[in-house]
Every structure is written in structure tokens, then in C-alpha cells.
NULO-106603 format. One line per 3 residues: number of its first residue (from 1); for each residue x, y, z of C-alpha. Coordinates in Angstrom, 3 decimals. Layout:
NUM = X/Y/Z; ...
end
This chain:
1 = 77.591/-60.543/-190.875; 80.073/-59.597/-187.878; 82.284/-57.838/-190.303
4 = 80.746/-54.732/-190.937; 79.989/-54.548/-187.658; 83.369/-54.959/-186.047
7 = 84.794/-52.693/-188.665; 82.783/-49.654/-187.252; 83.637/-50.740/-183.744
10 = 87.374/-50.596/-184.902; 86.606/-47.406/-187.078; 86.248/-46.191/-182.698
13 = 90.464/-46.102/-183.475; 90.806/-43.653/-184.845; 89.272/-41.181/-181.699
16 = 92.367/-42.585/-180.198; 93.430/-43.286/-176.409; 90.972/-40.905/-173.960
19 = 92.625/-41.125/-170.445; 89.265/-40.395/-168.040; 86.193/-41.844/-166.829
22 = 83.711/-38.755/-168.232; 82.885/-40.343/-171.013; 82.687/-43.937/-170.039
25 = 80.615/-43.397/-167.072; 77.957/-41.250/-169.539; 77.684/-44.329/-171.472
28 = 77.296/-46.491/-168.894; 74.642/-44.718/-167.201; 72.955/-44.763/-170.644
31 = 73.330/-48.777/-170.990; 72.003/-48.650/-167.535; 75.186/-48.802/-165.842
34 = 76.059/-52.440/-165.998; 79.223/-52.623/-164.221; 76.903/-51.411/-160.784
37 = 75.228/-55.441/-161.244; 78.165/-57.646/-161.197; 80.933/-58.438/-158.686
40 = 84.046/-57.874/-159.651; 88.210/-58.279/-159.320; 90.065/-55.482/-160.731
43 = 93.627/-56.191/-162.064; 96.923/-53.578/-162.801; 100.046/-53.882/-163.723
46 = 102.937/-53.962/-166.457; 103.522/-57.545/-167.223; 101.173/-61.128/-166.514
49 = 97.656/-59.436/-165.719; 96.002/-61.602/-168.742; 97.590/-65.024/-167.432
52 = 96.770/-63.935/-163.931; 93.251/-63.317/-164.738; 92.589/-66.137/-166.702
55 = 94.340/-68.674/-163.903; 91.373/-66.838/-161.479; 89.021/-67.399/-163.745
58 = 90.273/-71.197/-164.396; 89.876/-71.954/-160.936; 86.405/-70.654/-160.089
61 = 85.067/-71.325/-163.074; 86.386/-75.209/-162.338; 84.900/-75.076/-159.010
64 = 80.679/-73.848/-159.623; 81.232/-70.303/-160.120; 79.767/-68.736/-163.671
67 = 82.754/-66.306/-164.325; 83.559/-63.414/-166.925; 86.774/-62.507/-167.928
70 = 87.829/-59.347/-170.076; 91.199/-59.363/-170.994; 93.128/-57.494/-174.284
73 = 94.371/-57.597/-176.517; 93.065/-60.215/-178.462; 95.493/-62.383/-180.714
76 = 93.132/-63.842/-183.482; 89.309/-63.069/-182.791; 88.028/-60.007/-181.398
79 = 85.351/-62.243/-179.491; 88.051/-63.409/-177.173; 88.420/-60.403/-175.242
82 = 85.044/-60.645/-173.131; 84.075/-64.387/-171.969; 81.576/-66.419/-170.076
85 = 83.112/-69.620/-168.598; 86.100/-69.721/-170.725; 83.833/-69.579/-173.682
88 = 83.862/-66.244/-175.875; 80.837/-63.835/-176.410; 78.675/-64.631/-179.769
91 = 78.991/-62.484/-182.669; 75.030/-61.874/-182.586; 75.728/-60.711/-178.771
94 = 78.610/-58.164/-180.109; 75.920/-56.900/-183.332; 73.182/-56.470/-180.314
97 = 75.317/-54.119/-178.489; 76.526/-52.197/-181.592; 72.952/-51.506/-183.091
100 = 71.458/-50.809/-179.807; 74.001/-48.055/-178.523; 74.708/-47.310/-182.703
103 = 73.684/-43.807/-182.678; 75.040/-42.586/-178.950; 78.550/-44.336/-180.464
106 = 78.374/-42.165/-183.447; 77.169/-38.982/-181.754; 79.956/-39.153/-179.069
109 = 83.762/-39.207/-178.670; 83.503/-42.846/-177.446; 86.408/-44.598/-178.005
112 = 86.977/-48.216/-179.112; 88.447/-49.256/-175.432; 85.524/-47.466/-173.667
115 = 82.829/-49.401/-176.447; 84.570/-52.723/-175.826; 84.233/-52.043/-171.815
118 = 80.718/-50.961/-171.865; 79.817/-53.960/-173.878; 81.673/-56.805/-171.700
121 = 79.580/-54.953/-168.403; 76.531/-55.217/-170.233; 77.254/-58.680/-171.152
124 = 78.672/-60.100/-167.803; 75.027/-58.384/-166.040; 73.221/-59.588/-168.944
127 = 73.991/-62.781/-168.475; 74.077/-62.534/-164.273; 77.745/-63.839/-163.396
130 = 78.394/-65.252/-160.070; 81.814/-62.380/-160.732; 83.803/-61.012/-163.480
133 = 87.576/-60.617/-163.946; 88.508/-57.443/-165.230; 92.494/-55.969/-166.150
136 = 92.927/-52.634/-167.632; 93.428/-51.558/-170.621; 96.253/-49.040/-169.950
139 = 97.498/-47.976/-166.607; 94.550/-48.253/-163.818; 93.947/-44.744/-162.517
142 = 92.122/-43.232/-165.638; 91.289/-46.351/-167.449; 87.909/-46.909/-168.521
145 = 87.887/-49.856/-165.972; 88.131/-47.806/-163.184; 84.311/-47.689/-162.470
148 = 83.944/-50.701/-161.058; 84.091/-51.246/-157.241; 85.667/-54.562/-157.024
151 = 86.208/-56.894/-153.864; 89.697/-57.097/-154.233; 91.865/-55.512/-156.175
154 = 95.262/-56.939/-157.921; 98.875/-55.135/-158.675; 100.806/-57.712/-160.717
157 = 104.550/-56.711/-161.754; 105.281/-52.815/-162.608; 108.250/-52.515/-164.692
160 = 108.898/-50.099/-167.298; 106.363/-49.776/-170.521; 103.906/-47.153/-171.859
163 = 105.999/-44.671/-170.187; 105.307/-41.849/-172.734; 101.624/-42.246/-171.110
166 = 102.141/-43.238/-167.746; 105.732/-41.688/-166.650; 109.499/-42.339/-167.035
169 = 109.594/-43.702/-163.089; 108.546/-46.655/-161.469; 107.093/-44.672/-158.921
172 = 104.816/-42.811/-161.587; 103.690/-45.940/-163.357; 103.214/-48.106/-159.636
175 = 101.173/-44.717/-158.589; 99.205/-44.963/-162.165; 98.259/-48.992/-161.416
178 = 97.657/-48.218/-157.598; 94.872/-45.854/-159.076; 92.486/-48.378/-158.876
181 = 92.696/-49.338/-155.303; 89.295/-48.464/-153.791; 88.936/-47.564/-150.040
184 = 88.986/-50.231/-148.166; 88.733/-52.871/-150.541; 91.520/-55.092/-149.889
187 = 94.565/-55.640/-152.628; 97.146/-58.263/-153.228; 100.215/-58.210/-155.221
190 = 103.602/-59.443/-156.062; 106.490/-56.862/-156.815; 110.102/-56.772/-155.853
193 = 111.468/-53.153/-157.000; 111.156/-51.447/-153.899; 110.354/-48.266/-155.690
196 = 107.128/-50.142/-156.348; 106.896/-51.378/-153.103; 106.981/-48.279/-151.406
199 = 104.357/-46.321/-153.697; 101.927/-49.515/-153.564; 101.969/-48.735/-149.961
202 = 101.634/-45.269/-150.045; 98.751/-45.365/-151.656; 96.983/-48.147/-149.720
205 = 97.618/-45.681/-146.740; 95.934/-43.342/-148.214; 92.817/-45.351/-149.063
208 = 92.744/-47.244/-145.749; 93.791/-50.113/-148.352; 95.257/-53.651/-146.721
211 = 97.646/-55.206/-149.346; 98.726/-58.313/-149.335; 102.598/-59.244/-150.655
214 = 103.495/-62.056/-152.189; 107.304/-62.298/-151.802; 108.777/-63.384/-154.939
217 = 111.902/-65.087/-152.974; 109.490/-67.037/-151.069; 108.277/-69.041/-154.431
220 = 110.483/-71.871/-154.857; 111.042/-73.251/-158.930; 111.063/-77.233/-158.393
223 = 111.599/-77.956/-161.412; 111.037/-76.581/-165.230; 110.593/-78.452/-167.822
226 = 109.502/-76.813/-172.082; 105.871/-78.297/-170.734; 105.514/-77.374/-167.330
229 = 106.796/-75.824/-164.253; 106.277/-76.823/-160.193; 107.167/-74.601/-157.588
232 = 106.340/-74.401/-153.959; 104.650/-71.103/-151.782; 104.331/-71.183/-147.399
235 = 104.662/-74.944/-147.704; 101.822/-75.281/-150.613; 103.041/-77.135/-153.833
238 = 101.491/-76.504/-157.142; 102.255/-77.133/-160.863; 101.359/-75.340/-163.948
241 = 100.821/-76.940/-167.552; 102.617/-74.602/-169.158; 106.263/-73.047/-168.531
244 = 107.897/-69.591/-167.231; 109.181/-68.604/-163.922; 107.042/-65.423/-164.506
247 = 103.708/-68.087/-163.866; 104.972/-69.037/-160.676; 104.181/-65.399/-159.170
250 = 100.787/-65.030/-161.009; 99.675/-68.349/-160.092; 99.870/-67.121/-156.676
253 = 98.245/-63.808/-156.958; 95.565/-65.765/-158.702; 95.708/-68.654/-155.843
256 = 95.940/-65.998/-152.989; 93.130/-64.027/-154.409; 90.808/-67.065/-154.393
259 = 91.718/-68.882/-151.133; 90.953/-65.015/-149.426; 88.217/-64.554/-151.006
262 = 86.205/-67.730/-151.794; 86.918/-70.019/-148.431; 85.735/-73.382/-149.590
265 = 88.102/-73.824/-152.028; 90.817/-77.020/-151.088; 94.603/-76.969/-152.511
268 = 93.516/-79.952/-154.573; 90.205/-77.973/-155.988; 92.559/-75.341/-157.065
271 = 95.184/-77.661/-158.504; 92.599/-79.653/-160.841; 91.794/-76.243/-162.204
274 = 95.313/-75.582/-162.466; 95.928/-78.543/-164.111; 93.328/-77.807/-167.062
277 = 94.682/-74.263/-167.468; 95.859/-72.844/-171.029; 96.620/-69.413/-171.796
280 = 98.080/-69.194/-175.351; 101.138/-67.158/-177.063; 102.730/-67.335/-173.052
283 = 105.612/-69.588/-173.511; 103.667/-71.512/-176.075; 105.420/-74.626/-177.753
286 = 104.399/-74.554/-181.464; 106.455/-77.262/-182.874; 109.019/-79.481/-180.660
289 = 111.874/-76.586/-179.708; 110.337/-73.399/-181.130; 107.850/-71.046/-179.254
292 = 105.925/-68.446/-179.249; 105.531/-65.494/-176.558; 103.932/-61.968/-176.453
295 = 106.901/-60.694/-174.674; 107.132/-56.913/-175.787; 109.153/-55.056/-173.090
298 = 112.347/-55.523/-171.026; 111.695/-57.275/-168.393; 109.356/-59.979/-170.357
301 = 112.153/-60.636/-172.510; 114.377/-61.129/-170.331; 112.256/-63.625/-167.997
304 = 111.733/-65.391/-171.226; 115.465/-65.518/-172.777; 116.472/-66.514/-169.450
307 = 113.349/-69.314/-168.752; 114.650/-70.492/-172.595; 118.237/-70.837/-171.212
310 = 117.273/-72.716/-168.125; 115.404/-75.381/-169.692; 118.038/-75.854/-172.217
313 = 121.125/-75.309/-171.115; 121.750/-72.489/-174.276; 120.812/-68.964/-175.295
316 = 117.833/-69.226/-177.132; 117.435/-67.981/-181.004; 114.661/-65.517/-181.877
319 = 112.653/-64.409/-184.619; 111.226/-60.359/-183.171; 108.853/-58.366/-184.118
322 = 109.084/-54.920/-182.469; 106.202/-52.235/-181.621; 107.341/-48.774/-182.873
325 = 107.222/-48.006/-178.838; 109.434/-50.099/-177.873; 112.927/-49.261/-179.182
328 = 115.722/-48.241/-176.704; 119.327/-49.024/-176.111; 118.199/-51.453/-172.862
331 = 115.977/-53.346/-174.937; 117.935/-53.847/-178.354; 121.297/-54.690/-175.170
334 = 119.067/-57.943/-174.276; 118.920/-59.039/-177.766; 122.880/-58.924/-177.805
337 = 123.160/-60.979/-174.125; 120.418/-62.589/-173.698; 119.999/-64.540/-177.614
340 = 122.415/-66.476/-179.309; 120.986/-65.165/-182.846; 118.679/-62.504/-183.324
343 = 116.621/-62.124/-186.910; 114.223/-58.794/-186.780; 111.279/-59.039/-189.040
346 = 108.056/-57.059/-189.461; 104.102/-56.866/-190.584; 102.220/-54.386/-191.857
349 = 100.731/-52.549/-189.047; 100.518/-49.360/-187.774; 101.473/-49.977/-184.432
352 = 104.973/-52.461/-185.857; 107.831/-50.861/-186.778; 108.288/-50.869/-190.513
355 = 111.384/-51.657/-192.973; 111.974/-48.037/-193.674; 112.185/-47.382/-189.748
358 = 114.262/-50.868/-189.055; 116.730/-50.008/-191.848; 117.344/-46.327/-190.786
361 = 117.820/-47.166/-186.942; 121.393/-47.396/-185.678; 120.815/-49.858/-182.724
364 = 119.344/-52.049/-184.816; 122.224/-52.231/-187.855; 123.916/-55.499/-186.069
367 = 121.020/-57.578/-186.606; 119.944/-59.761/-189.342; 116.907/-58.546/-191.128
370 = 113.972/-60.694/-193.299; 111.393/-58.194/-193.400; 108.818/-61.304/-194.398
373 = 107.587/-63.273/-191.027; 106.943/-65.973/-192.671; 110.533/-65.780/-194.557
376 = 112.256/-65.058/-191.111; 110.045/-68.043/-189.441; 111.478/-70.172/-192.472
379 = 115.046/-69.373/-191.936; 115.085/-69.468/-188.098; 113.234/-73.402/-188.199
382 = 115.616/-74.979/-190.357; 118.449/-73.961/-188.414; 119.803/-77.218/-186.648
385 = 119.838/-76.036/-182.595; 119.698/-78.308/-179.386; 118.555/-75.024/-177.484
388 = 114.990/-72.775/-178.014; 113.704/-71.127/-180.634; 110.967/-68.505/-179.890
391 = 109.366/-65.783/-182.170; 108.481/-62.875/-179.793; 107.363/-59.399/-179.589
394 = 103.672/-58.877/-180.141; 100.261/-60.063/-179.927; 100.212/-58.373/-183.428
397 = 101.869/-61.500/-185.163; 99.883/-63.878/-183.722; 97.995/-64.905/-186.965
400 = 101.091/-64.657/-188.770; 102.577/-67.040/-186.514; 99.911/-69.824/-185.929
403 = 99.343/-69.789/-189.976; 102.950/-70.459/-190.463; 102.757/-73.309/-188.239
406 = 99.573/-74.336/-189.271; 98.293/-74.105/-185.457; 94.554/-74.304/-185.086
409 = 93.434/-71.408/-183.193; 89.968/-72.390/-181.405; 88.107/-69.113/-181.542
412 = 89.875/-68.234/-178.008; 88.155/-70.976/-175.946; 90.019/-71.607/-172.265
end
């Protein structure tokens, strides 16, 4: 019964990416404006706003607090994007929406973002959370997000991604993420470029905005292990269940967020939630040495070649898959230095690049390519290798990949 109607919400594609509030903001105020009933964090950024928001969630959810999170993309079940207390919305909760609103979807240029946004509101009032963890879609400043009026608002790393959208700088995309700082609502975030650094405090100056700044070099790696990583922050020690360096820092954004703005929460309440936090395709082991990640841009795959190396003394082997965005020179150079053996694969999607475009691309000639996943997933397992494995690229391939490892994916539940 959900099929239908999650095929017309996806038939909202094809209208594309909108950039603006107009037309969310009409449909809000004809759902009743939702978003104007709940308390809210915002979240920004290039890389870790889905792990950061679901470690927030983790923790007040753990300690009394009935908590939303909206996070995308989804990997397996389009349910998973909008949740209640780790668990995801109903499918007779997503039909609701769609009939009701039906014919204002159809008349309008509504797009499938601004439908899934409007719906997660109305569901989050709906169902009266104590607050609700929201990360953009795409950039900040004219994401459909941006109509909330959150009590704190979060900038998590800006590197460089979606520049064709947001701008070829760091100081375009940092001012593009810094769009949703709201005056006087306080921010907190964790950045070393000091490009990014220096817009993120431009703008808070601007908007009378008090940031906080969680110095990377001040979060100190214990110890790593393929399960797990501890690490220390201003003389506070806290492990994660599941590995990368790049969790350290959005541990603390989460952890800072909630120690500033829920006071009765103890180091220990906040480490049992820690403790019972998952956040799949993030470093995920899917069988002993092999992994899967969602890395996609530069920086990602670098933190998670290098993460790969650490914990095993070797450069890691990878299976990619590669969005037809994300092909330069830097990125196809990290393959070369950072992996001892690449294989480049591919699915049918619009949004992955295809054989034809694979075969014809000069940066990419060096590389051994299986165009099957499941034939490239084959190939790369049997190899005999005392270092990592990881199949990385997308949230695209995540079917693909849990199939092929016969992984049980649990309808998204955290």
C-alpha cells in the first residue's frame, strides 16, 4: 500500500532542487505551520551532520526526552529519514500526509525535499516532541530547513562538496551553512580551515550570534580499535561503539550541544547513551576486515583511508562507487595514495556514474573496473589481506551492499 504512494512523493524529483523558502513556507502555513510547535536544533555542514544528529538524539532520547530526528538521505527505507525515539515514522503516517496535502502537492511546484520537510514538522508537532533534530538538506541558507528558529544552532566540518550549488570557496560554502544562524541564538561548531573559521565568525557578528569552538587539536584519540574509538576533550573521557577519528569531533558537538543546553545531564548519563549508539554505513564492519562507509568527497575519504591505515598498520583496499559529481583530479589522487588497490564499480542510477562515463574518463583509465557491485564485492573479499577492506562512495549502494553480505537491515531503527 506505501508503494504507490511513495512513488508520487518521488515522482516530486523530477521538479528538481528549488533553492528558497517561498514555497516551503506557503505549504507550511497551509499544514498549519508545524515547524512554529516544536523546539528545535538546526544542523550545517559538509561532512558528519547525520552522525552528529543522531549521537544528540541518542543521548536525550536515553535520558527522558521524546526526540525527532530528520536526517537524509536514507540508505534502505524511505521511513528512516523522519523518526520518533530512534524509531521510524509508519507508512500509514507517510499515506496520511500524502492524501491530505495530495492536491496542493500536485497543484504546486513543491518539491520532493520541501514535501519530505513539511511532513517530518507535521509529524514531530503531531506527535508533541519534547525537541527535534533537524540537518539540511543542501547548504543551510536557502534550504527548506531554514524556517525553523532553533535554540542552538550547529556548523559541523565545511570542506569542499556541492560546489556547483554552493561555490568553488570555502568561504562561499562556510557563508552558505552559516545561513542558518538566527540572531542571537547561540551556535557551536568544530572546524579547523581558518577560511571557515573566519566566515563562521563573520557571520555570527553580524547576527549578534555567540559560537562556540570546539578545537579539533584539543580532542585526544586514546586508542582505536575496527570496533571502537576513546578519546579525551577539557579533561572529559568518552568512548564511542563504533570507529573513525571523524566521531571524535561530532561526538563533541553533539556532547557540547547537550551539556549547554540541557543542564542535568551527568558525563556518565551521556556515556550510557553513548554506549548504545549505532549509526550505520559510518565505518560499518560487515564481515571481520571489510567495511562499509558513505564517504563521497575528499576529505571523507581521506579520514577514512587514513582511520583504515591506523587500525591496521596497511593501506586499505576499496571497492568505489562514484556520484557523477564527484570526479576531479584531487579526488581520483587519494585513490592512488591513500589505497593499496582500487576496483571502481557502478549501479544503475541516475545520480552514479555509468560504464559509458567510467570507460571514457582519463583519470580514471589506471583503475581496475567490474562494472557489477556484486562482481567487484566478490573479487575484492576473496583477496587474502591482513589490512581493511571497505566499499565506499554512496548511500546509493547501500542495498547493494547489505544484500551482498546478507546484512539485515532493521527498517532504520537507532
Amino acid at each position: 500500500m506505501i508503494d504507490p504512494t511513495l512513488e508520487f512523493l518521488y515522482g516530486l524529483h523530477n521538479r528538481g532542487i528549488k533553492l528558497g523558502l517561498r514555497n516551503i513556507e506557503g505549504f507550511l502555513k497551509k499544514c498549519g505551520d508545524p515547524h512554529k510547535k516544536i523546539k528545535t536544533i538546526h544542523l550545517a555542514g559538509t561532512n558528519g551532520k547525520g552522525s552528529t544528529s543522531s549521537i544528540i538524539a541518542k543521548i536525550l532520547q536515553k535520558n527522558g526526552y521524546k526526540v525527532g530526528l530528520y536526517t537524509s538521505p536514507h540508505l534502505i527505507h524511505f521511513n528512516e529519514r523522519i523518526r520518533i525515539d530512534g524509531i521510524p515514522i509508519s507508512n500509514e503516517k507517510i499515506i496520511k500526509f500524502i492524501e491530505s496535502h495530495k492536491q496542493t502537492l500536485i497543484e504546486s511546484s513543491i518539491t520532493f525535499f520541501e514535501a519530505t520537510t513539511a511532513l517530518a514538522f507535521e509529524y514531530f508537532a503531531e506527535k508533541n516532541v519534547d525537541i527535534a533534530i533537524v540537518e539540511t538538506g543542501l547548504g543551510g541558507r536557502l534550504d527548506s530547513t531554514n524556517v525553523l528558529s532553533p535554540i542552538q544552532t550547529i556548523i559541523t566540518e565545511i570542506h569542499y562538496d556541492h560546489t556547483h550549488i554552493l561555490g568553488n570557496s570555502i568561504e562561499e560554502i562556510t557563508s552558505e551553512k552559516c545561513g542558518i544562524f538566527k540572531n542571537q541564538t547561540p551556535a557551536i561548531t568544530v572546524n579547523s580551515d581558518p577560511r571557515a573559521i573566519k566566515t563562521i565568525k563573520k557571520h555570527a557578528l553580524l547576527k549578534n550570534v555567540k559560537v562556540s569552538f570546539i578545537k579539533k587539536e584539543d580532542i585526544v584519540i586514546k586508542n582505536q580499535t575496527p570496533k571502537s574509538v576513546n578519546f579525551t576533550y577539557d579533561m572529559q573521557e568518552f568512548s564511542m561503539p563504533q570507529a573513525g577519528s571523524y566521531q571524535t569531533q561530532n561526538a563533541m558537538l553533539a556532547i557540547k550541544t547537550c551539556q549547554d543546553n540541557f543542564h542535568n545531564l551527568t558525563n556518565e548519563d551521556i556515556q550510557q547513551a553513548l554506549d548504545q549508539w549505532y549509526w550505520p554505513a559510518r565505518m560499518q564492519i560487515m564481515k571481520d576486515n571489510f567495511f562499509y562507509d558513505v564517504a563521497h568527497n575528499r576529505n571523507g575519504i581521506s579520514v577514512l583511508a587514513k582511520d583504515l591505515t591506523e587500525i591496521y598498520k596497511k593501506k586499505p583496499l576499496g571497492v568505489v562507487v562514484l556520484k557523477n559529481d564527484k570526479i576531479n583530479p584531487q579526488l581520483i589522487e587519494k585513490f592512488s595514495t591513500l589505497f593499496d588497490k582500487i576496483i571502481i564499480s557502478t549501479i544503475s542510477s541516475k545520480d552514479i556514474l555509468n560504464k559509458e562515463e567510467i570507460m571514457k574518463n582519463p583519470l580514471l583509465k589506471n583503475f581496475q573496473f567490474i562494472e557489477n557491485l556484486n562482481e567487484a564485492l566478490t573479487e575484492l573479499d576473496k583477496l587474502e589481506y591482513s589490512g581493511a577492506k571497505v566499499v565506499f562512495g554512496s548511500h546509493y549502494i547501500a542495498k547493494e551492499v547489505y544484500n551482498f553480505f546478507d546484512f539485515s537491515f532493521d527498517n532504520g531503527l537507532i
